[in-house]
N, C-alpha and C positions, 0 to 999 in steps of 0.2 A: 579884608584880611591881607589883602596886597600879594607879596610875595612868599606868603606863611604858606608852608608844605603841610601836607596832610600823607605821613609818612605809615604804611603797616609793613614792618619790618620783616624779611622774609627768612626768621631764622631760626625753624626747628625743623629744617628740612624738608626739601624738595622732593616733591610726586611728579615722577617723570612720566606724562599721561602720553608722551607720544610728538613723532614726529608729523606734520600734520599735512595734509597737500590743503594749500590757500584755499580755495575752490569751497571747503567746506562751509567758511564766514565769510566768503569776503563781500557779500550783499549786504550783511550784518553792520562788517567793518566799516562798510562806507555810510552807514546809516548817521543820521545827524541828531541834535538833541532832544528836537522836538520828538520822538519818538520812532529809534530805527524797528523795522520789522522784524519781528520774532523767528528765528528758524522752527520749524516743527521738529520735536523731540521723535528722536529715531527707535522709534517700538516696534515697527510692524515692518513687514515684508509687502511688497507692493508682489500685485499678481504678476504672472511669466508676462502677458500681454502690455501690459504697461511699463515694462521696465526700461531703463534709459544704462545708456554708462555712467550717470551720476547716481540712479539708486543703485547701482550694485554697488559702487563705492560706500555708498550710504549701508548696505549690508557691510560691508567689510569693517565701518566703521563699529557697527551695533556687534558685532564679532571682534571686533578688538577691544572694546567695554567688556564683555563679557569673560574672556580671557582674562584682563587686565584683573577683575576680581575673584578668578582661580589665582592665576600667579601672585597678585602680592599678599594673597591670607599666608603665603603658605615662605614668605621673607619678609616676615614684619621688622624694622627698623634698618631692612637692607635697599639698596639702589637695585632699582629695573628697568632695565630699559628692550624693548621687543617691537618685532615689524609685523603688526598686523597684516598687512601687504602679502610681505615675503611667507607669511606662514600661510595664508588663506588662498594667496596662487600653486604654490605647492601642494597642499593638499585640494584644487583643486582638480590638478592632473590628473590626479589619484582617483578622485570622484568621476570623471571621463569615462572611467573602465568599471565606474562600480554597478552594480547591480539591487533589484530588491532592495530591501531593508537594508542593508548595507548604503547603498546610493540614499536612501530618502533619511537615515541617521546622520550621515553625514553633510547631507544640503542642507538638514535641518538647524546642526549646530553652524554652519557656514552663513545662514540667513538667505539661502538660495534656493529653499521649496519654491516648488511649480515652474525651476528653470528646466530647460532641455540640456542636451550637452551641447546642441549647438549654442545655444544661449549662452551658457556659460563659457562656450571658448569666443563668442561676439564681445563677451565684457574683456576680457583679457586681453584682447585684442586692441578694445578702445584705450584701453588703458595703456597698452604697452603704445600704442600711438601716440596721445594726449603728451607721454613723459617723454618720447621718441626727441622730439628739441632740446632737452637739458640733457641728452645725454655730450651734447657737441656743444654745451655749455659750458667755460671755465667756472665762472660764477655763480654758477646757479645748476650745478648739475647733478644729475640722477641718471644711474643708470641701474637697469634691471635685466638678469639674464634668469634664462628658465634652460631647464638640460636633463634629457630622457636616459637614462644608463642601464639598459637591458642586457641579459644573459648572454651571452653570441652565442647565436645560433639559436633561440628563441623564438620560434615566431609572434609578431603581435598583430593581432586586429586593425585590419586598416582602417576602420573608422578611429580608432583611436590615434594612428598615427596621424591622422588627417588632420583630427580636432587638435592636435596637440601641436603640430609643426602650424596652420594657419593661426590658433588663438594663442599660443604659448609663445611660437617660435622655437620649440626643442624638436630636434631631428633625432632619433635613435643616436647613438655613440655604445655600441657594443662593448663589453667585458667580460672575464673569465674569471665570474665570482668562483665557480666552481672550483677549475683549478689554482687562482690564484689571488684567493681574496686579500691579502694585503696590497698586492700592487694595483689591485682594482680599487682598493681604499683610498690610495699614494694619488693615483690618476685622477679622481674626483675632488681631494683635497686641493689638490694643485689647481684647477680650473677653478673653483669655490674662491682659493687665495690670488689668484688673477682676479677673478671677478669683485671683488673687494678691498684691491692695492693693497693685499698682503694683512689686511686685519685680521680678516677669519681665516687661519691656516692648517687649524685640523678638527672643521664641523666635525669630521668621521672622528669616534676617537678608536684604539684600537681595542680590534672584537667587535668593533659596532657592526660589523657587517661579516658574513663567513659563507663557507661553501654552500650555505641552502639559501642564501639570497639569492634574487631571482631579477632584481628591477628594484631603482633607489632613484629618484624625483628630486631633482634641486631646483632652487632658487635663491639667486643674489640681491641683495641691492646693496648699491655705492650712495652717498650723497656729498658732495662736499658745496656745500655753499656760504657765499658771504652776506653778511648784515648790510640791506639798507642803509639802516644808521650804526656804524660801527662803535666800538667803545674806544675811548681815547688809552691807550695803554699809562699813558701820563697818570691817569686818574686811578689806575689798578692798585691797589695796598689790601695789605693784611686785615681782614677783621675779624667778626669772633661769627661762627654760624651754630646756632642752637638746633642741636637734636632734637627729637621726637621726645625722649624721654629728659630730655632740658638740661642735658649735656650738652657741653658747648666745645668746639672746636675751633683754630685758625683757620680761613682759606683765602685766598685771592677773591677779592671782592671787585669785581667792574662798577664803574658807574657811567653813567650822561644822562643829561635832560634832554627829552626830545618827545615830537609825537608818536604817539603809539595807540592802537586799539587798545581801550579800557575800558570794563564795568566793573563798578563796586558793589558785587551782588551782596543775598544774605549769605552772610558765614564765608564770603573768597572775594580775592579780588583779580583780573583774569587782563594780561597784558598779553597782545599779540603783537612779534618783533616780525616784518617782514624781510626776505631774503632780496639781495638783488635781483632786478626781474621782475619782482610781483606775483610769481606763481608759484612761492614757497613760502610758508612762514611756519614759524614756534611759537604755539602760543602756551604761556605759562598761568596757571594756575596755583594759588598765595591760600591756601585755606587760612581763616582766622586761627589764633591759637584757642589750642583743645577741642579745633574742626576738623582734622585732619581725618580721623574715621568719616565723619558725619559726609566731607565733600567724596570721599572715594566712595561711599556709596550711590554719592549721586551720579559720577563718573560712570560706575558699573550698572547703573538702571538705566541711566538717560545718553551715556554716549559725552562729547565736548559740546552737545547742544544746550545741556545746561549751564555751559558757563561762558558761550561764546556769541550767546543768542543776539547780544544787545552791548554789543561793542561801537564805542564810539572816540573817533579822533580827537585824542586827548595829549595836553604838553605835562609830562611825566618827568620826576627824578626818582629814576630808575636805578637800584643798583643790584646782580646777579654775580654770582660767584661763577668763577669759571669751574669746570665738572669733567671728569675724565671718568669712565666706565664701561667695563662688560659684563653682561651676562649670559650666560650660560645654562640650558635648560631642555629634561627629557617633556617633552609633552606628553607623551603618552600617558599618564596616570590625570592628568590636567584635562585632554580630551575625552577621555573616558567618564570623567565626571562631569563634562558639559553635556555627555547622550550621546559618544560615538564607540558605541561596545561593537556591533557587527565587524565592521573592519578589521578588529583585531583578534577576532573568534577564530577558532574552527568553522565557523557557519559562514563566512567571509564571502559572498560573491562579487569577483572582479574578474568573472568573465569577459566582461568590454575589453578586456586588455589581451588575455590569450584566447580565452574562448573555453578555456576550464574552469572551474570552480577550488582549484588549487593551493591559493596563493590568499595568504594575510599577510598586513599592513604587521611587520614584528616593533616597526620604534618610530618616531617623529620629533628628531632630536632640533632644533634651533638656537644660533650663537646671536647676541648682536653687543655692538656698542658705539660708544658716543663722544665726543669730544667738542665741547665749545669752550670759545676763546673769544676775546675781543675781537677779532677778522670776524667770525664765523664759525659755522660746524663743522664738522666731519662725522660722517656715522655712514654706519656700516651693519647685515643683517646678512645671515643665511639660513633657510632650511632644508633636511633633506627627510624624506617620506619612504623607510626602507621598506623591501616588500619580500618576504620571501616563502617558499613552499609551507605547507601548514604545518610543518614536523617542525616548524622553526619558532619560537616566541617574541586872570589878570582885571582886571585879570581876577576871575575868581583864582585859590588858592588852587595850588599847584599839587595834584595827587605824587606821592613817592610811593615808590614800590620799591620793598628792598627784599630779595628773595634769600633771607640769612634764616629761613628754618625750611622745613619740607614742601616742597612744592611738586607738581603734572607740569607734566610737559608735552606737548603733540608736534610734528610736523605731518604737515597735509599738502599733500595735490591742489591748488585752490579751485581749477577749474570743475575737475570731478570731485574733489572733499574725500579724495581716497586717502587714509589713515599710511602713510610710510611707516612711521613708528609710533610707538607708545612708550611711555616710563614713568617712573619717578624718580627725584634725588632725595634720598633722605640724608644723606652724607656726602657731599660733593668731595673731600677730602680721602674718601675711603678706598677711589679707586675702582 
């Protein structure tokens, strides 16, 4: 066939599956024709005794699938994009202090039964280690901040403080939700929009927070990195990108041929762009048309292991719309239908944290969003975990991949396969 492309056009819209860390494929990725090896589909939960920092990432992953199929039932034909990361450290903190049924609802939907708390502040740890060099990365960087904001004058439990300053890195920072809960608002915004160069500037929106808050749990991440192989700006022009429902739109269309991880499974076709450095990539996922339900379930069962199992270095003419978006999003009705009711009961024990039985989880609100370009990405996530008293609520032929309808998207951790973000584009023009 010589130089004849074998093009499936990417244009009813993009499923943004996520920001991915490398780490998750890239055994996969290096795998060769003759037959690369299979990643095992992430179903199960590995016992407390066996766990590593790469299965807990692998739980975060299987919890970010999961989520991923609460939130987009519920924005059919909208763009998502969310940090499994940033929401699953977050509400980690929060599990630190939890107790009872409370704690084992919430490890449960976290993928983290039969961890301890030491456990779970040892992953957090590895974790914030492993990412610890990109954060002094131009190219290829990531940073992640975690941050305690209790009542002043509050006492907390010092094992909690302990597990929380060693695995998190958040030290207490005191505030007077009591008497002055907007500028305790103002104060948390601001450090949120430092921690994300000004993308996410007001997680809290107002009234999110009020004199019966008691304790509000954040977490950031930053990413700005560059493409490997970047797209020639030269090549950028207007094309036409087909909706879900086979409307059709203009947007800025990238192209280049280059190597890139690819499998043409059944029903998708699944390109991984890696970041400079090696220890970031996005890997996108093409469902066929009139797949698009069919692969998001596969997504929500099996995780990116179904489509990233058997990737292999392949010379692509690639082309990808550039995509600018955020989303915005109360979790709490979203966790509550994964199996996390105690936390936000009256019956709520997080004792670990003051040592009373006092205080529910009232909201678990999380921003993020996304921007790529011919350079590279930028994206950006927060969440905060409000808490307050209970009175409160060649050549064979050349594969083309043109992602001009809906597609997944992941960036991962390569080393640990820790899920940074998840999404989809079903509209890259939308915004």
């Amino acid at each position: 066939m010589g130089e004849a492309t074998m093009r499936k056009p990417l244009a009813a819209g993009i499923v943004v599956v996520g920001l991915l860390a490398a780490g998750c494929g890239s055994h996969a990725a290096q795998g060769h024709r003759g037959g690369p090896t299979p990643r095992p589909v992430l179903t199960t939960v590995l016992p407390a005794a066996d766990r590593t920092p790469a299965s807990s990432a692998a739980a975060d992953a299987v919890f970010g699938a999961s989520l991923y199929r609460e939130l987009s039932a519920g924005s059919s034909g909208k763009n998502l994009v969310f940090s499994p990361v940033s929401i699953s450290l977050a509400l980690q903190m929060a599990l630190e202090g939890a107790r009872g049924k409370t704690a084992t609802e919430m490890a449960s939907v976290l993928h983290l039964s039969g961890q301890s708390t030491a456990q779970v502040a040892a992953a957090a740890r590895a974790l914030r280690t492993s990412l610890a060099p990109l954060a002094r990365n131009r190219k290829e960087l990531v940073a992640i901040s975690n941050a305690l904001w209790p009542q002043s004058g509050m006492p907390l439990q010092q094992p909690f403080r302990q597990l929380l300053g060693s695995g998190f890195g958040a030290a207490p920072q005191p505030l007077n939700f009591k008497g002055n809960p907007e500028a305790a608002r103002a104060v948390i915004n601001a450090a949120v929009s430092t921690a994300t160069r000004g993308h996410i500037s007001q997680l809290l929106p107002p009234h999110s927070i009020g004199p019966l808050t008691r304790l509000v749990l954040t977490n950031a991440v930053y990413l700005n990195a560059k493409w490997a192989s970047p797209f020639p700006s030269s090549r950028t022009d207007a094309e036409p990108f087909t909706r879900a429902d086979g409307s059709r739109t203009a947007v800025k269309m990238m192209r280049q041929q280059a190597s890139f991880g690819y499998q043409d499974g059944a029903g998708f076709t699944t390109v991984r762009l890696p970041y400079v450095g090696g220890q970031l990539a996005m890997t996108v996922v093409l469902p066929d048309l009139g797949r698009l339900g069919t692969v998001e379930t596969m997504l929500a069962k099996d995780g990116m292991a179904a489509f990233d199992s058997r990737l292999t270095p392949t010379s692509i003419d690639l082309s990808m719309p550039r995509f600018s978006f955020h989303s915005t999003v109360d979790l709490t009705p979203k966790l509550k239908a994964m199996g996390m009711h105690a936390a936000f009961s009256a019956t709520a024990d997080f004792s670990g944290i003051t040592g009373n039985k006092d205080i529910a989880v009232s909201a678990v609100l999380h921003q993020a969003q996304i921007q790529v370009g011919e350079k590279g990405t930028e994206a950006s996530a927060a969440t905060a975990v409000i808490i307050g008293v209970l009175a409160a609520p060649g050549a064979p032929a050349i594969p083309a991949v043109d992602l001009d309808r809906p597609f997944l998207f992941a960036i991962t951790d390569v080393p640990t396969g820790a899920p940074l973000f998840l999404g989809r584009v079903m509209d890259p023009a939308a915004g």
